[in-house]
C-alpha positions, 0 to 999 in steps of 0.5 A: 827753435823753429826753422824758418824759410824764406822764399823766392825774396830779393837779397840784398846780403850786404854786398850784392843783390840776388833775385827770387833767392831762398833763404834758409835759417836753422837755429838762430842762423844763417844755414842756406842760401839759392834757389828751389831750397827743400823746406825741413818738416818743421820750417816755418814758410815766408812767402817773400816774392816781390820783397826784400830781405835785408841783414839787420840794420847797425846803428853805429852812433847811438847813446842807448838809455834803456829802453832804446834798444826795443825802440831800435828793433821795432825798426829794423835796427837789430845792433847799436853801437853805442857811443857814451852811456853810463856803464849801469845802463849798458852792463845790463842791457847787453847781458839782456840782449845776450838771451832776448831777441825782442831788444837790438844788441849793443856794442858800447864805449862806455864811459868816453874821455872828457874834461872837467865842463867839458862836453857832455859831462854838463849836460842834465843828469839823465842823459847820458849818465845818472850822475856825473861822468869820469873825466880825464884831468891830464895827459899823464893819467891816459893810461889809466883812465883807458884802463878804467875803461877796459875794466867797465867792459868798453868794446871800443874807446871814445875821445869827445874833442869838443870846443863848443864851436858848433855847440853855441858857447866856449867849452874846455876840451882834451888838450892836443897832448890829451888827445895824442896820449889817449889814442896811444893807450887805448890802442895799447890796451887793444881798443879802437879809438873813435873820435867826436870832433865837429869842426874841420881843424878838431877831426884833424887832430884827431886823425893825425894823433891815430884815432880809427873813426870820426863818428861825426863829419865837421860842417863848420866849414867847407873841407879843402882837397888837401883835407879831404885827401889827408883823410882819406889817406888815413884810412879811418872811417866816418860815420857823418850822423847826418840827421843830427847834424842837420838838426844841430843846424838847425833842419828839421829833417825828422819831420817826415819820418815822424808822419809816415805812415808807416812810423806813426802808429809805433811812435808816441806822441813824445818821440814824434814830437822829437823828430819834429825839432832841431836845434836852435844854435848860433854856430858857423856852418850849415847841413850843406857843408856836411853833405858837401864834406860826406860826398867828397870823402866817399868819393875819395874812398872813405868808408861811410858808415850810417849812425844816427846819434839818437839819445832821447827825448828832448835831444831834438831831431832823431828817435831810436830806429826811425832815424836810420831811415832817415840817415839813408835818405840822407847818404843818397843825397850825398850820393852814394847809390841806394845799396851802398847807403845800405852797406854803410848800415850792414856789411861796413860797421859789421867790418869796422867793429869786428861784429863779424857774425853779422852784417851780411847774408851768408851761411853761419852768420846770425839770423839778424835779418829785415823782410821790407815790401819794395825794393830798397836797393834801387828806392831807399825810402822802401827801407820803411815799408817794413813786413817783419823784423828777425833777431837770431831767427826769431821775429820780434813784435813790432808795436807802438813804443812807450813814452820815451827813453828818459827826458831831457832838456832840449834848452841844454842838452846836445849831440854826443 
């Protein structure tokens, strides 16, 4: 493999931002950085004065039915965290992406913790699973359902602790016992626990039985500060997947992305059709409790990380990639500054999920890296304006996508 040079480019390398830097790879990696680099005889020569360069994006709530993961990279998204997908799936795209730099890399939970009827285990064949998912069916068999789990190859475990408040009808749910005696076995068998809870009182249970991370922030009402501070006390973090969020009350807040510009030629016509939808619910809450609930944690010091929750097509609202885009648009609104927004898709999951040779700039570090035109540290929206997109070292090809990562009914099917 070639080396590659980048020169004079603005860095943002995850923490901070350098100016007119050179960055250069060797082998697939990171091997320096500063100014006036000598260029090896063999490098290739990126003129990058007036640009950006970016570690790649993290994704850290997706569902990845191949082929999302092309999907993802088109986009700037060089890893997914993948947050409940049938294992066949995920087995084989990770030893994929262990050789292919045209695909993101995936990180995944495998098979998470449900009831019988429980959600998402009604949800169309397809979606998340070729046929019906495991369930748990009683505090006692914890342990070994998160051994089923380890052995499925699971990087990290998730509960889905969902009443079907927010969904628009009754659903049976993990009981508190089952909850508590998950979380203690996966912990136990040396897995981080995340939690799905999109309601205030259900995220609680889930931080006071210990679980790691929410991987969605509650809307269903405003938080209190006593609530906001006993989150942040926990010292779990949150990925508030803002756009679907938003889309499950009931914003089309894809709508712009999918007639950027900049998107359209690489969307088909299906999944810009899917960014333009959202959900139509009967459900307490709305958009503005999420963005009041995920400004008050960061600011009491939560770490914030961006995760789109995209799935695939008939799942309205999001698309594999663009999203990210959107999801931090949608972090500035709740105020974090534009390279924090950015941290929350770098250096904080990369942190979080102990992906430690990505996420940053630095020497030793795997080349996952975003050239973008503009300046996205002080203009988020800049994150779109795309020049090229790197995987270990090598560009991946950036071109228009095929009809879509499965289908799905929109009439009964919903976030993960």
């Amino acid at each position: 493999m070639a080396s590659l040079l980048f020169r004079q480019a603005r860095v943002f390398d995850g923490e901070s931002v350098h100016t007119d830097y050179d960055v250069l790879v060797v082998d697939g990696k990171i091997a320096q950085l500063g100014s006036a680099i000598e260029a090896p005889a063999d490098a290739e020569i990126i003129e990058a004065h007036g640009k950006t360069l970016l570690p790649g994006l993290i994704d850290s709530h997706t569902h990845a039915k191949p082929p999302a993961l092309e999907m993802a990279l088109t986009f700037g998204v060089t890893t997914e965290l993948d947050m409940f997908s049938d294992p066949a799936w995920m087995t084989e795209q990770r030893r994929e992406a262990q050789t292919r730099n045209s695909m993101a890399d995936v990180r995944s939970a495998m098979t998470g913790a449900t009831v019988a009827g429980g959600h998402p285990s009604g949800l169309p064949s397809g979606v998340v699973f070729d046929k019906q998912c495991p369930v748990l069916e009683n505090a006692e068999d914890a342990e070994a359902f998160v051994a089923a789990r380890v052995a499925e190859g699971a990087d990290y475990f998730k509960l889905v602790i969902e009443d079907g408040t927010i969904l628009g009808h009754e659903l049976p749910r993990l009981s508190d016992e089952m909850v508590y005696a998950l979380v203690a076995a996966a912990h136990a068998q040396g897995l981080m626990a995340v939690a799905h809870a999109m309601t205030v009182e259900l995220a609680l249970l889930a931080i006071r039985a210990g679980v790691d991370g929410l991987v969605h922030v509650a809307g269903d009402r405003l938080m209190t500060d006593e609530e906001v501070a006993e989150v942040a006390q926990s010292g779990i973090f949150v990925v508030p997947t803002l756009s679907t969020m938003a889309s499950v009350y009931g914003d089309k807040h894809g709508q712009h992305l999918a007639e950027d510009d900049r998107t359209r030629p690489l969307l088909s016509d299906a999944w810009a059709e899917n960014l333009c939808q959202c959900w139509h619910l009967t459900n307490p809450g709305s958009t503005a409790n999420v963005i009041d609930a995920t400004r008050r944690l960061y600011e009491a010091g939560v770490d914030v990380l961006a995760g789109s929750d995209a799935i695939t097509v008939g799942v309205p609202g999001t698309a594999h990639g663009v999203s990210m885009h959107g999801e931090l648009e949608l972090l500035v609104d709740c105020g974090l500054s534009p390279a924090a927004a950015l941290r929350a898709a770098t250096l904080l999951p990369a942190k979080r999920f102990s992906l430690d040779d990505r996420g940053r700039i630095a020497p030793g570090l795997q080349a996952d890296l975003v050239l973008v035109d503009g300046d996205p540290t002080t203009d988020v929206r800049q994150t779109l304006s795309i020049e090229g997109v790197w995987r270990r070292g090598e560009q991946a090809p950036r071109i228009g996508q095929a009809e879509g990562v499965g289908t799905a009914s929109a009439a009964s099917a919903v976030a993960g």
